[in-house]
C-alpha positions in Angstrom: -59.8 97.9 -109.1 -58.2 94.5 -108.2 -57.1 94.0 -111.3 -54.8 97.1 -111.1 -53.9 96.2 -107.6 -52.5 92.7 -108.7 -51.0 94.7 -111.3 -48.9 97.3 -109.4 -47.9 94.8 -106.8 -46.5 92.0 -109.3 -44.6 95.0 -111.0 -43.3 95.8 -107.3 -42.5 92.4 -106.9 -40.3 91.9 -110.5 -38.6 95.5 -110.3 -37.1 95.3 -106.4 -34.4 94.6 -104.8 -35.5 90.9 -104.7 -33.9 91.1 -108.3 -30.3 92.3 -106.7 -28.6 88.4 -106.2 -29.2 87.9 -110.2 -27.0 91.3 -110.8 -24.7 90.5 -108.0 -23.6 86.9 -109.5 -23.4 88.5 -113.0 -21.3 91.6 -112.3 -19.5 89.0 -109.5 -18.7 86.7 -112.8 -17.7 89.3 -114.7 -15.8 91.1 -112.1 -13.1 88.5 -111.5 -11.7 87.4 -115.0 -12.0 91.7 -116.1 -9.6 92.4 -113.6 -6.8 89.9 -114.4 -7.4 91.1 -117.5 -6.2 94.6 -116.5 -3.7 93.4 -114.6 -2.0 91.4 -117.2 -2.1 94.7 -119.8 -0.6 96.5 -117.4 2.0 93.8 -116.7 2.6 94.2 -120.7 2.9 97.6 -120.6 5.4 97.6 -117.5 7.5 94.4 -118.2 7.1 93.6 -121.9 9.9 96.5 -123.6 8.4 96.2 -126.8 4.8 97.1 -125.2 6.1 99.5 -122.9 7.0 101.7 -126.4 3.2 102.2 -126.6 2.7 104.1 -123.7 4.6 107.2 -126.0 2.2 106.9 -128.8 -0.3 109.5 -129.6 -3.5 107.8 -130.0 -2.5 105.1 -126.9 -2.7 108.5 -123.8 -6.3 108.4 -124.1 -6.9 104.9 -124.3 -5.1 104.2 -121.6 -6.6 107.0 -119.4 -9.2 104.7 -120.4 -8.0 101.6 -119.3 -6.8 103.0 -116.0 -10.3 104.6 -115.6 -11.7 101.5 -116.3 -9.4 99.4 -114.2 -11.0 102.0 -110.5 -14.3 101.3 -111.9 -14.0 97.7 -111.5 -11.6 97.3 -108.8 -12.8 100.4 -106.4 -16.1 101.6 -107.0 -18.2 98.1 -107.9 -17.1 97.1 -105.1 -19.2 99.1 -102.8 -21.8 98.0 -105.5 -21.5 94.5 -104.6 -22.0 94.8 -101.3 -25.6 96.9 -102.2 -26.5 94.0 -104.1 -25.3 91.5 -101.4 -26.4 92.9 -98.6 -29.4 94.8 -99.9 -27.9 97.6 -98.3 -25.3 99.9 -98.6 -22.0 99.1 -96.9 -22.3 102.2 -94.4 -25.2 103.8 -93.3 -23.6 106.8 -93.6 -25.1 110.4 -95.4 -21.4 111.3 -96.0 -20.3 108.0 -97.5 -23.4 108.1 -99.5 -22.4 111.4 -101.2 -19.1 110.1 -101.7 -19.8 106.9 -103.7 -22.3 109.9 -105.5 -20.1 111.4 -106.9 -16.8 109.0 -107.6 -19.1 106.6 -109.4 -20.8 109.1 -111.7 -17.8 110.9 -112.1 -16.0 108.0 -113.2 -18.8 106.6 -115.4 -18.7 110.1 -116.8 -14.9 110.5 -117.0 -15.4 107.0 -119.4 -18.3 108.4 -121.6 -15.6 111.3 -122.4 -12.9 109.8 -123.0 -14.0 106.9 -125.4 -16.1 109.5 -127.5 -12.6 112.0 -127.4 -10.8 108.2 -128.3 -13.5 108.4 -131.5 -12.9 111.8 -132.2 -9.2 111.9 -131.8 -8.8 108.2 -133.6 -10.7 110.2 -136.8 -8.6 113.1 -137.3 -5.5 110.4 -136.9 -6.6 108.7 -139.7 -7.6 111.7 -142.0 -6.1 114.9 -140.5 -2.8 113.7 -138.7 -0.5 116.6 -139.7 -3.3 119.2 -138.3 -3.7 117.5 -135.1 0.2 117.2 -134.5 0.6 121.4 -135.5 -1.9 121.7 -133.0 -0.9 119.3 -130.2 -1.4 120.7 -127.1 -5.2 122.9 -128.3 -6.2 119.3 -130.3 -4.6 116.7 -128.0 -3.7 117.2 -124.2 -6.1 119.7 -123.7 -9.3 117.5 -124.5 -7.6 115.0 -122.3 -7.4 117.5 -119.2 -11.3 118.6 -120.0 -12.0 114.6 -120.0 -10.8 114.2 -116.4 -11.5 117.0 -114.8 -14.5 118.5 -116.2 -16.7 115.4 -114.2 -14.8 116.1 -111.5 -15.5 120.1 -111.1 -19.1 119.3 -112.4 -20.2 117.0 -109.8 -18.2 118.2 -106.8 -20.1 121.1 -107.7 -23.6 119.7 -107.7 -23.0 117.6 -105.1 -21.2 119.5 -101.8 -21.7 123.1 -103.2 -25.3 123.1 -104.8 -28.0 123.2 -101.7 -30.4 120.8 -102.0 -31.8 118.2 -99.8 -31.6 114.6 -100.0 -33.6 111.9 -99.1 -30.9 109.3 -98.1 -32.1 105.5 -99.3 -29.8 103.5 -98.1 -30.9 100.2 -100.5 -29.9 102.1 -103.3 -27.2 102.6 -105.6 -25.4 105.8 -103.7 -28.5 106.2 -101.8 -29.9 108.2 -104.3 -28.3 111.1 -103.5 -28.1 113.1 -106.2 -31.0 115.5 -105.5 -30.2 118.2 -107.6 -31.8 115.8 -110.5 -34.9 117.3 -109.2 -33.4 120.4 -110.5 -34.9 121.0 -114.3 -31.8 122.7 -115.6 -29.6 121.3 -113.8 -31.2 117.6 -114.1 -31.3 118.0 -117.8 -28.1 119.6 -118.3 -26.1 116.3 -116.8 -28.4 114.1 -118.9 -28.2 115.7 -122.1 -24.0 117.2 -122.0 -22.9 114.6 -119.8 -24.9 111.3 -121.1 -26.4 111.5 -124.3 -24.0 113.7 -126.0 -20.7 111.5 -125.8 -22.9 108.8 -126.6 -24.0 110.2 -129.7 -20.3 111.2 -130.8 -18.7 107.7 -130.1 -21.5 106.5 -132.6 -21.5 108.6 -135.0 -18.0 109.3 -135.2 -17.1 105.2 -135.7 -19.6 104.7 -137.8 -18.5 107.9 -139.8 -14.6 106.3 -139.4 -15.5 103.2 -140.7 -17.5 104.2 -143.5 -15.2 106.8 -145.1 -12.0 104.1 -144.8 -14.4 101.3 -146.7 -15.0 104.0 -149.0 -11.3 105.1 -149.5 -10.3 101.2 -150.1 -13.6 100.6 -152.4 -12.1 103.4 -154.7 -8.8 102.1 -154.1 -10.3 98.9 -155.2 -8.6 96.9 -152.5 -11.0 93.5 -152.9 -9.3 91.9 -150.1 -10.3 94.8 -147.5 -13.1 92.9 -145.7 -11.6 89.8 -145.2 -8.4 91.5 -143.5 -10.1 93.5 -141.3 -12.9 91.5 -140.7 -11.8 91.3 -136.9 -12.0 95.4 -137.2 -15.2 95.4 -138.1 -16.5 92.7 -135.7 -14.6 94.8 -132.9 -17.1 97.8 -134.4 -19.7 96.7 -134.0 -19.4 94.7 -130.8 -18.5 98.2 -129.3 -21.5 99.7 -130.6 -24.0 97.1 -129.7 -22.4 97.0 -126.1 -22.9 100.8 -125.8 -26.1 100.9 -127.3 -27.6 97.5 -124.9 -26.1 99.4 -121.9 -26.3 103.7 -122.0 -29.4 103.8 -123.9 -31.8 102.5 -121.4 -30.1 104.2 -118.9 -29.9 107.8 -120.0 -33.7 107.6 -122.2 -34.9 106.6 -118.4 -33.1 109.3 -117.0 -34.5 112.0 -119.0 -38.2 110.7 -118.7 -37.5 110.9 -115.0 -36.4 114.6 -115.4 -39.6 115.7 -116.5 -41.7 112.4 -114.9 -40.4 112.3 -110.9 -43.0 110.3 -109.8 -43.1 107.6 -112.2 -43.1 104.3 -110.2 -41.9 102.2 -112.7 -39.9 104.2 -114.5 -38.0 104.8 -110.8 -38.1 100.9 -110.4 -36.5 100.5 -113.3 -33.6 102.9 -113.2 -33.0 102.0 -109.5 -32.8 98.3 -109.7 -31.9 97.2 -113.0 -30.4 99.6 -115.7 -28.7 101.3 -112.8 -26.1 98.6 -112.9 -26.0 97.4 -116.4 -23.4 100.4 -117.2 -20.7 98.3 -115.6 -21.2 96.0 -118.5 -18.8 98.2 -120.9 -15.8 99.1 -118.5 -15.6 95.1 -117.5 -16.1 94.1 -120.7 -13.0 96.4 -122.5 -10.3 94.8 -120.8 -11.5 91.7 -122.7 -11.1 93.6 -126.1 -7.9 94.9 -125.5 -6.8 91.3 -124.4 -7.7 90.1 -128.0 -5.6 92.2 -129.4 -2.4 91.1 -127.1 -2.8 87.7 -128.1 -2.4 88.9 -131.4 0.7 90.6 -130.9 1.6 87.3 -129.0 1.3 85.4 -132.0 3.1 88.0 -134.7 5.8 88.2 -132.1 8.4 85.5 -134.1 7.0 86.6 -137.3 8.9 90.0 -137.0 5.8 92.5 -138.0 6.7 96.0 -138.1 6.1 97.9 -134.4 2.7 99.9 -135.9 1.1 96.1 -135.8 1.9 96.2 -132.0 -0.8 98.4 -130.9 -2.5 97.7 -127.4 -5.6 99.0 -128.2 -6.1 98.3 -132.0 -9.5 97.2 -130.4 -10.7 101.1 -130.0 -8.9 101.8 -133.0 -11.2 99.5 -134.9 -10.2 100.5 -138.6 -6.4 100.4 -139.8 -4.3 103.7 -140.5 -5.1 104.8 -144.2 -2.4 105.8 -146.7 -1.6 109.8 -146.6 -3.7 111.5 -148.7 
């Protein structure tokens, strides 16, 4: 019996807020250098004519919904996040504020998810099915964007100021952990599984499906020198992929446990305290991708490459464009 004592209280001890000043220097570290990364991509795009062409192209309107989402993340939301992990409490003790940061941090977070699995969708039928998607602009382009950004929106205002539940305000928690209709089975699983898991799914499958159909068109086209060239491509790949996977996994398999398994101490700990914040990892880590990619087209400015080699965001594109079939 005092065996499992010591047990539960060392876990208590390891899994706490005790764990928050760790976090707060890392994301704090992070923070800094991934927003003058931002800023200096948007100074390009702004300033620099010959990037400020790229804001017209096709496959750039949803990375840079991307960007820009990424950009509030870090600059407007962490923030309060910060202070949480500061402080060790929430910046105001406040039930409306709570619901607030609710539901602009998962709606952003979610608004991301969508919009880099669309990116993987979209970058696909690019490559392989451009003059379908381009007959079919609006249905196959602008529209998915639209659904990206506002579907979080109506989904969460929804759940959050319309759906009556009650919540148990915890004020050293991230949002206070407001979101009680989680303790909703349908609902609970419905945001985990439509909202989480499958973008997740699509930005890995589709990549991996990209990536292995173009090394299959240049293996019959019997281009030898394929892996060498795009060996920054494929690097890029699966930097991505390892990111995501490090980051969402934990996060959304602990979230589903919880669905069905409320009262799972550690399982709770764990969420609340330390994978609850490892999902900033990706959206202040892609500025640094992107950057990458700049100082490429830096370098290939005085050797007069044609405009396609200018891409902002060859980063997300991760594979080159193919011949026309």
């Amino acid at each position: 019996m005092s065996e499992n004592n010591t047990t539960n209280t060392t876990e208590s001890m390891i899994i706490s807020p005790s764990t928050y000043p760790v976090q707060f220097g890392i994301l704090l570290s992070l923070q800094i250098p991934s927003a003058l990364c931002f800023l200096f991509i948007f100074f390009n795009l702004c300033f620099v004519p010959r990037h400020r062409l790229l804001v017209h192209r096709l496959i750039n309107h949803a990375v840079l919904c991307l960007v820009v989402n990424d950009f509030l993340i870090c600059t407007t939301e962490l923030p309060f996040t910060l202070v949480l992990l500061y402080r060790g409490v929430t910046a105001f003790i406040n039930n409306t504020f709570c619901l607030v940061w609710f539901f602009y941090g998962y709606t952003t977070s979610t608004v991301s998810l969508f919009l880099l699995a669309w990116i993987s969708v979209e970058r696909y039928f690019l490559v392989f099915h451009k003059v379908f998607l381009k007959r079919h602009l609006f249905i196959g382009h602008y529209l998915p964007l639209l659904l990206c950004i506002f579907y979080p929106c109506v989904f969460y205002a929804g759940v959050l100021f319309i759906y009556k539940c009650e919540n148990e305000f915890n004020y050293e928690q991230w949002g206070c952990a407001s979101g009680c209709y989680q303790n909703n089975y349908f609902l609970g699983t419905y945001d985990w599984v439509i909202n989480t898991i499958v973008p997740s799914v699509i930005v890995i499958l589709m990549n991996a499906l990209l990536f292995g159909r173009v090394a299959y068109q240049k293996y019959l086209m019997k281009q030898t020198r394929m892996l060498n060239k795009n060996k920054k491509l494929i690097l890029q790949l699966l930097l991505c992929v390892v990111i995501y996977l490090s980051t969402w996994f934990p996060f959304f398999t602990l979230g589903i446990i919880l669905v069905y398994i409320p009262d799972n101490e550690l399982m709770n700990n764990l969420y609340q305290y330390i994978f609850n914040y490892t999902i900033y990892v990706m959206p202040l880590l892609s500025p640094f991708l992107a950057l990458i990619t700049l100082s490429d087209l830096t370098k290939k400015r005085s050797q007069a490459v044609e405009p396609q080699a200018t891409l902002i965001m060859k980063t997300l594109r991760m594979v080159p464009t193919v011949a026309n079939r």
